[in-house]
SERO-4910 file (N, C-alpha, C, O; in steps of 0.05 Angstrom, whole numbers):
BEGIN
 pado doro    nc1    nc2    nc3   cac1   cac2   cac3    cc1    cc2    cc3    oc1    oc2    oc3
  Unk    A    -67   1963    281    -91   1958    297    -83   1950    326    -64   1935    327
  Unk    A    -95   1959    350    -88   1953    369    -69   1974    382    -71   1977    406
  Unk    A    -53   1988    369    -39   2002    371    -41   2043    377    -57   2057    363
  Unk    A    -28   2054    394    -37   2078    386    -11   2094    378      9   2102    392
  Unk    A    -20   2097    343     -4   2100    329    -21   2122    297    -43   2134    296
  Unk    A     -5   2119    282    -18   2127    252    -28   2109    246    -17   2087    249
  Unk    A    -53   2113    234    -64   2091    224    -57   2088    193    -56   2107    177
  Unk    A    -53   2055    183    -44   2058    161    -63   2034    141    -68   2011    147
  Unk    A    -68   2044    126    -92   2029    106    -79   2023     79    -67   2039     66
  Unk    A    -84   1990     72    -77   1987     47    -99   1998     25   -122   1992     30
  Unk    A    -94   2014      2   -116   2011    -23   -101   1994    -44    -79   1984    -46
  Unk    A   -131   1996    -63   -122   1985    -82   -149   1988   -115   -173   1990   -112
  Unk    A   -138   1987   -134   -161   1986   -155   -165   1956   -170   -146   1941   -172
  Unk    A   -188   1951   -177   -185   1937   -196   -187   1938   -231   -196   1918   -242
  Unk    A   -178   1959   -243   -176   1966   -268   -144   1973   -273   -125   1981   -259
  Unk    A   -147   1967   -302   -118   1968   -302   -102   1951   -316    -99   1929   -305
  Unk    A    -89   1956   -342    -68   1938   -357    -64   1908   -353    -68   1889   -368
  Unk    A    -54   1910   -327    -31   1887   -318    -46   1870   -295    -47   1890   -280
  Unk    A    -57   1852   -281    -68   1845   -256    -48   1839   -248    -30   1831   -262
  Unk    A    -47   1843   -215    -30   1829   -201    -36   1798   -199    -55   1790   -211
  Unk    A    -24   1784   -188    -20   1754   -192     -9   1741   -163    -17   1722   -150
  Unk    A     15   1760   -157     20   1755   -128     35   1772   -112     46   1792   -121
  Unk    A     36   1765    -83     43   1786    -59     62   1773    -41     60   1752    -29
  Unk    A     79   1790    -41     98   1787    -10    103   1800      3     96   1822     -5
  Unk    A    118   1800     34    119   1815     44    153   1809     47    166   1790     37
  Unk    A    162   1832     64    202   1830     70    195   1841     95    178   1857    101
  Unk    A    211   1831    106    218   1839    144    245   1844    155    252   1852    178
  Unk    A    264   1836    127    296   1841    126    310   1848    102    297   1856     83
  Unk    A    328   1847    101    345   1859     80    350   1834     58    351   1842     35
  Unk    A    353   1810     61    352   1787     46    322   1780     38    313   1768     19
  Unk    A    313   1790     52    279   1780     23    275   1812      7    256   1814     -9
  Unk    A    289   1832     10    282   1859      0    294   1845    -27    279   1841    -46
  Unk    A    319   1839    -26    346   1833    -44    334   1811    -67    340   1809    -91
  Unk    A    312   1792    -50    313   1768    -68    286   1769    -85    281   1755   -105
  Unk    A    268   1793    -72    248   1803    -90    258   1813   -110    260   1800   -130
  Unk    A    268   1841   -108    290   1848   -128    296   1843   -149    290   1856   -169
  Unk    A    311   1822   -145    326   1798   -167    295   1795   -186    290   1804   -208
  Unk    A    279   1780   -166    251   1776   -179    236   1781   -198    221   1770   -214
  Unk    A    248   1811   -190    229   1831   -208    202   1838   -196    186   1844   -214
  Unk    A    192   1838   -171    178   1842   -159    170   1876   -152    191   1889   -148
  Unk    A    152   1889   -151    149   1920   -143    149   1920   -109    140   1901    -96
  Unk    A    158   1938   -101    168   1938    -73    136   1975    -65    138   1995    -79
  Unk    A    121   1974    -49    105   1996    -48    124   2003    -14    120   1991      8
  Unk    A    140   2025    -19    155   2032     -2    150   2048     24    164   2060     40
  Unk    A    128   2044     21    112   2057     48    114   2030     79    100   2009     78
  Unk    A    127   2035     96    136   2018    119    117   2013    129    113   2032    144
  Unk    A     95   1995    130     68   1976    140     63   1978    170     40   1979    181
  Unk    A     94   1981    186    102   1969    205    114   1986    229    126   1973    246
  Unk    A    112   2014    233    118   2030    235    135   2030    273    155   2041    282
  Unk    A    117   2015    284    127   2008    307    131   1980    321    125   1974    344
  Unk    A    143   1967    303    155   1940    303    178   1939    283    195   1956    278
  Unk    A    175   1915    271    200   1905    251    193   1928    225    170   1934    223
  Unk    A    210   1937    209    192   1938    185    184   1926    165    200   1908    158
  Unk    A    163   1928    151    152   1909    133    138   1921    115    121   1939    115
  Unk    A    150   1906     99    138   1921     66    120   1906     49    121   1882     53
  Unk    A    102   1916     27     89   1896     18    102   1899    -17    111   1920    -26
  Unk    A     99   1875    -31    116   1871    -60     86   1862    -69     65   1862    -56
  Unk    A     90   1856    -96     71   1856   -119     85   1844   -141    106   1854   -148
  Unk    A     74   1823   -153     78   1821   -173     61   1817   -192     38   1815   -186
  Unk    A     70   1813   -226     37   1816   -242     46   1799   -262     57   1813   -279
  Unk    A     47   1767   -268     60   1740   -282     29   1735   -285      8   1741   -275
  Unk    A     46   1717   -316     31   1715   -335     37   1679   -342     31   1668   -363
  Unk    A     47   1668   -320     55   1638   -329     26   1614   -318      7   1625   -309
  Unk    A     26   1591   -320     12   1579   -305     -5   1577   -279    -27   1567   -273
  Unk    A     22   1595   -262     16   1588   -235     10   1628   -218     11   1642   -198
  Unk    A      4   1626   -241      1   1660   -241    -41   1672   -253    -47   1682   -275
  Unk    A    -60   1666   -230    -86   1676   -226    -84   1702   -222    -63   1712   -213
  Unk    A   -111   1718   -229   -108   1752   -224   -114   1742   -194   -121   1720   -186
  Unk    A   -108   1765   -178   -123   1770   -146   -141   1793   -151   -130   1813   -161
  Unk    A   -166   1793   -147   -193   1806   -153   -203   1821   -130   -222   1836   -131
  Unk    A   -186   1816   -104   -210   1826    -82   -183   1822    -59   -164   1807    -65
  Unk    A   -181   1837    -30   -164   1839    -20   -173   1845     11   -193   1858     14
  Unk    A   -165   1839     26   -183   1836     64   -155   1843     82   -131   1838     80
  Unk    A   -168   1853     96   -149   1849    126   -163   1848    146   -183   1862    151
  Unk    A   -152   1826    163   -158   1807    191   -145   1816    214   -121   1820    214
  Unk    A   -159   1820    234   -147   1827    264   -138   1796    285   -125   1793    306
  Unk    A   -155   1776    262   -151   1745    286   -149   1733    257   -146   1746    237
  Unk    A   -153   1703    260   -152   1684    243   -178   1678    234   -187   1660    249
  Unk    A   -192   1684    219   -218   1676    214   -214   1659    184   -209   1664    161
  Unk    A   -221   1634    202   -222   1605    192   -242   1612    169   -239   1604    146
  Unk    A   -267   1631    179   -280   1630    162   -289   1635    127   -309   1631    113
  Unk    A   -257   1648    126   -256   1653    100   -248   1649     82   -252   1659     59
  Unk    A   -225   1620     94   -217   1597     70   -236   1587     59   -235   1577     37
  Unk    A   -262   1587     79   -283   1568     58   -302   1586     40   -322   1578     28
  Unk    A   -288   1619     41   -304   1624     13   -284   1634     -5   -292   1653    -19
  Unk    A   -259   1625     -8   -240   1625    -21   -221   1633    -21   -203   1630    -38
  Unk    A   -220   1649      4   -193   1666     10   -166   1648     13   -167   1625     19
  Unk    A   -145   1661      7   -118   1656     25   -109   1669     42   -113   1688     27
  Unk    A   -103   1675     55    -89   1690     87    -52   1684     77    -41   1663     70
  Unk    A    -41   1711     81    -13   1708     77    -15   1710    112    -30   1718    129
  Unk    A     18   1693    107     29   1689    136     41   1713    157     37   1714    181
  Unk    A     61   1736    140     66   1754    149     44   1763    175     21   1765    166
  Unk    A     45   1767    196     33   1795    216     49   1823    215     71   1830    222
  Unk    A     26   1835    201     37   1866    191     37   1874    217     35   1898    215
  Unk    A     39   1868    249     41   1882    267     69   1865    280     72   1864    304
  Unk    A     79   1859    271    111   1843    276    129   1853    297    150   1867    295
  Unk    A    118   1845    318    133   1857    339    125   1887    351    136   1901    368
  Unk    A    110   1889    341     99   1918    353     78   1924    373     72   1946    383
  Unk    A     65   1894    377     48   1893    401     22   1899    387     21   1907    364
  Unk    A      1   1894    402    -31   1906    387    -41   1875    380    -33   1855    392
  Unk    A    -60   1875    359    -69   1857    345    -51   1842    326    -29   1851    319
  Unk    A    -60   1817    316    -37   1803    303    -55   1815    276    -79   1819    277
  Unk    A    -41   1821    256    -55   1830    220    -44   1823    197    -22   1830    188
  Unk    A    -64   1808    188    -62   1790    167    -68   1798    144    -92   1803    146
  Unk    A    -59   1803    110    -79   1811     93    -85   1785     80    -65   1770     82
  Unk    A    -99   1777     71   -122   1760     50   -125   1767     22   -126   1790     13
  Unk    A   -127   1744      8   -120   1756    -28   -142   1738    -33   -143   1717    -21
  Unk    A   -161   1744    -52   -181   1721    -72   -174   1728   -103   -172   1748   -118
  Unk    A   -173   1699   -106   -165   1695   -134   -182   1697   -160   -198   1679   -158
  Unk    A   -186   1707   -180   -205   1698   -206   -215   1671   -205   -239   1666   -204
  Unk    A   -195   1655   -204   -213   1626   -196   -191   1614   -176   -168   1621   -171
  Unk    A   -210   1586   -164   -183   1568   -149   -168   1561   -160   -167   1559   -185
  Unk    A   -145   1556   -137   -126   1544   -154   -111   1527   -127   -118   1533   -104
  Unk    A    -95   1511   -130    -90   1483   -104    -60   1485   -104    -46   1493   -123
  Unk    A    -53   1479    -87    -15   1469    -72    -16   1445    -99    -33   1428   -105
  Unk    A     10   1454   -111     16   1423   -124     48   1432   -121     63   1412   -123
  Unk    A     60   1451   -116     91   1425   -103     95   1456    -83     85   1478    -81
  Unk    A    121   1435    -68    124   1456    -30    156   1445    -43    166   1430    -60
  Unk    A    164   1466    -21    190   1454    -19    209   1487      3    197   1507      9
  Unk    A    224   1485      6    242   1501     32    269   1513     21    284   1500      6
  Unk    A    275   1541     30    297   1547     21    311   1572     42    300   1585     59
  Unk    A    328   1572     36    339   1596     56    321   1633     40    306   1640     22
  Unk    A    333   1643     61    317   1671     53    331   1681     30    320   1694     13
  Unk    A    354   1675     28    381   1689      3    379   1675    -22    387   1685    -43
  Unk    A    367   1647    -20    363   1632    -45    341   1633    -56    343   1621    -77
  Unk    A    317   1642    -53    294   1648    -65    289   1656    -90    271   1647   -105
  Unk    A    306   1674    -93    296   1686   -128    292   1666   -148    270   1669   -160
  Unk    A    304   1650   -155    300   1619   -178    275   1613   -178    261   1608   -197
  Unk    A    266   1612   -146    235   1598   -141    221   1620   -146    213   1620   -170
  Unk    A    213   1646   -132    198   1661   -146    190   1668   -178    168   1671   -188
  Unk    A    219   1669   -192    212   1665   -215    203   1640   -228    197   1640   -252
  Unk    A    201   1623   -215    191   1600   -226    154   1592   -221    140   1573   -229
  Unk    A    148   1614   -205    119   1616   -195    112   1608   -167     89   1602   -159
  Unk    A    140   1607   -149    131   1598   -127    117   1625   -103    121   1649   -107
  Unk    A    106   1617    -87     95   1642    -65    119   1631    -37    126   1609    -30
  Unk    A    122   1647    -31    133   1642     -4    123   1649     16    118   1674     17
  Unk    A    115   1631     43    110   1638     60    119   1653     79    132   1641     96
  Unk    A    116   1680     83    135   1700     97    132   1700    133    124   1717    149
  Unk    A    145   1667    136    145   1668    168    169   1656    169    171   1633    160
  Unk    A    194   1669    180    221   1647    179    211   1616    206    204   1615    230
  Unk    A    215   1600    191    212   1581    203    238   1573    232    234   1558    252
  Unk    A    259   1585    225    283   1594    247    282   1622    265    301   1631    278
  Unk    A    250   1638    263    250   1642    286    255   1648    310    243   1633    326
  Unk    A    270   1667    320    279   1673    351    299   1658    359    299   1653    383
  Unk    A    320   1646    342    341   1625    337    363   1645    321    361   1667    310
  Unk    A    385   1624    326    412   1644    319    412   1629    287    431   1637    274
  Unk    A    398   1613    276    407   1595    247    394   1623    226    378   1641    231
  Unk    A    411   1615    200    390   1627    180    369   1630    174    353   1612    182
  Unk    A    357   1652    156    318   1656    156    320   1632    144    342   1625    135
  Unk    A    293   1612    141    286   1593    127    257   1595    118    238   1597    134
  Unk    A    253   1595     97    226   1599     91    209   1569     68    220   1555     51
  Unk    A    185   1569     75    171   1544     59    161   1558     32    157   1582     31
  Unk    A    159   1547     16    150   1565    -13    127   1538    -25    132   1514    -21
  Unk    A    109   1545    -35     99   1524    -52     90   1542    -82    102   1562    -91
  Unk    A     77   1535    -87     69   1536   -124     39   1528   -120     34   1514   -101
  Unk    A     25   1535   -132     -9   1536   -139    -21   1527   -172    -14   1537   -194
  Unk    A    -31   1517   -170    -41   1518   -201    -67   1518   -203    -81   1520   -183
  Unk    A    -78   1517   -230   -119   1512   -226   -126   1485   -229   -150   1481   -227
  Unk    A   -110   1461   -235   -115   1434   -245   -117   1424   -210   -102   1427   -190
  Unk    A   -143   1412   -215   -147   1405   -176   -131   1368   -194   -141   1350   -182
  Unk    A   -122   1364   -203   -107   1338   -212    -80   1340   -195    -70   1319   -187
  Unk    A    -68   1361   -191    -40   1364   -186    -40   1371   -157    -18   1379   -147
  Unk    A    -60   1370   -143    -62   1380   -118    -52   1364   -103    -63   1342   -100
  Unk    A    -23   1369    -86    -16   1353    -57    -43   1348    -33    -54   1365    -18
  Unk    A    -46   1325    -35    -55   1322     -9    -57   1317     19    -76   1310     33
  Unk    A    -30   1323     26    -22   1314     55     10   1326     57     31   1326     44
  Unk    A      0   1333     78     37   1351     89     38   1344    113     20   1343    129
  Unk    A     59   1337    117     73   1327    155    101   1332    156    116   1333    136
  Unk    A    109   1336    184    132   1351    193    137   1333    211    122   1327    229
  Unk    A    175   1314    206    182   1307    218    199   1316    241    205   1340    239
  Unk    A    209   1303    263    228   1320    279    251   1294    291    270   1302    305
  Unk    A    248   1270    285    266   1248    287    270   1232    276    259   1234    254
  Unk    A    285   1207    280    290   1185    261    261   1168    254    250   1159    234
  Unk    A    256   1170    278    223   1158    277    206   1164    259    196   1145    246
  Unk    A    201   1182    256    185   1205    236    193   1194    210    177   1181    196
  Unk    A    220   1198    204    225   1204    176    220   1177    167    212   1177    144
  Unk    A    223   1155    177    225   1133    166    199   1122    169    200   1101    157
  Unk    A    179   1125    178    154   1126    179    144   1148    156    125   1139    144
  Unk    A    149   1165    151    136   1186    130    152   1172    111    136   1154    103
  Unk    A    176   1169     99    186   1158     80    175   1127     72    176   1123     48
  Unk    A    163   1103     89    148   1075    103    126   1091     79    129   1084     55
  Unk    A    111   1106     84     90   1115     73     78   1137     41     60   1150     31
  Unk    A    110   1125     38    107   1140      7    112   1170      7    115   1181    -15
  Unk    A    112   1184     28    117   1211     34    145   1218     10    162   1202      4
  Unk    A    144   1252     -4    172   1260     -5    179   1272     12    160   1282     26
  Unk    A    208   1278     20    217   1291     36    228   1317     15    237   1315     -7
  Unk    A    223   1350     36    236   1371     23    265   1367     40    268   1363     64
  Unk    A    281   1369     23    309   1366     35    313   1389     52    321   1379     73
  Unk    A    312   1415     54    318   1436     66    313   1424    103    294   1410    108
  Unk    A    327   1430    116    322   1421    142    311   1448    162    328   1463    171
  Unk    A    291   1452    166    272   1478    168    286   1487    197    277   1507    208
  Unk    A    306   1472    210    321   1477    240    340   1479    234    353   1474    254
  Unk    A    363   1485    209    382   1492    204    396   1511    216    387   1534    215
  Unk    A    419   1507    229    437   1530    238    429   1531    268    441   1547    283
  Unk    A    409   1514    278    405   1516    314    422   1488    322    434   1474    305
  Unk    A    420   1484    354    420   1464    363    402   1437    367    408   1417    380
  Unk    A    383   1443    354    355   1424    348    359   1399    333    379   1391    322
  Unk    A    331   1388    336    330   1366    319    334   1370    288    344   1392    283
  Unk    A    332   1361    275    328   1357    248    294   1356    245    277   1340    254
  Unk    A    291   1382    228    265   1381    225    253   1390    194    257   1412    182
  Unk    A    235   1360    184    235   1362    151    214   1361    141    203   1340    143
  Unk    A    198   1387    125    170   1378    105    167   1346     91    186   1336     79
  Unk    A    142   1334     96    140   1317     81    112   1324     62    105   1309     45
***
């Protein structure tokens, strides 16, 4: 979008054996690898054609933290407006460097379901967590920086009992000992790993 180029359209059905459950996207060769492992379906068609490339994965789990996805959107901006009728917005911009509009796709679930644990990992260590039901957010948090990809992952479930309610991001001594003062956990992964930066930690 934005672009003058091929235009490229996701489809999709909803009938069918197996529901999907969840989606990622890869922008390098270490999330291709760690889907993979996963067991994730890779739809090999390049999203991305004049930017980074980017692919979209699929998977179709049958554990706890695993809802069908029923219905599926794509966004040219951020429209706030559609968390409040249930959507999620993945992080990926299918236009990654390619200039145009920023594009987002959107997944709705069979029913809600809430954040009940987060936590941070490099891009190469992922597979354990995916198979364990985590989603990862496909934005490296290292960024335009010489450190390794770093990515946030959380887990979902339908029990609104298990729901985190509060996330903060430290970046000094100040912080941490104030978020820790406050009962906060800390994710150990340090989301500025491998730069010259602060130390910077999910709480």
């Amino acid at each position: 979008k934005g672009l003058r180029g091929i235009r490229i359209y996701i489809w999709y059905k909803t009938d069918g054996p197996k529901p999907i459950t969840r989606i990622q996207f890869s922008f390098n060769d270490d999330m291709k690898m760690v889907l993979i492992s996963a067991n994730y379906n890779q739809i090999t068609k390049n999203l991305n054609p004049g930017g980074n490339q980017v692919f979209l994965w699929y998977f179709t789990g049958s554990t706890e933290y695993d809802v069908p996805i029923v219905d599926l959107d794509v966004s040219t901006d951020d429209d706030a407006k559609k968390f409040k009728d249930g959507w999620e917005r993945h992080a990926c911009d299918l236009n990654q460097k390619a200039g145009g509009n920023w594009v987002y796709l959107w997944v709705k679930r069979e029913k809600p379901m809430y954040v009940c644990d987060v936590t941070a990992t490099f891009a190469k260590d992922g597979s354990d967590y995916f198979k364990n039901g985590y989603i990862q957010v496909d934005e490296d948090t290292n960024r335009g920086t010489k450190g390794p990809c770093i990515f946030i992952m959380y887990r979902k479930s339908t029990s609104p009992g298990r729901t985190i309610k509060d996330l903060q991001v430290s970046t000094n001594d100040d912080d941490r000992t104030k978020y820790k003062n406050a009962g906060y956990k800390q994710v150990t992964t340090n989301l500025n790993q491998g730069t010259t930066g602060n130390l910077v930690f999910l709480w």
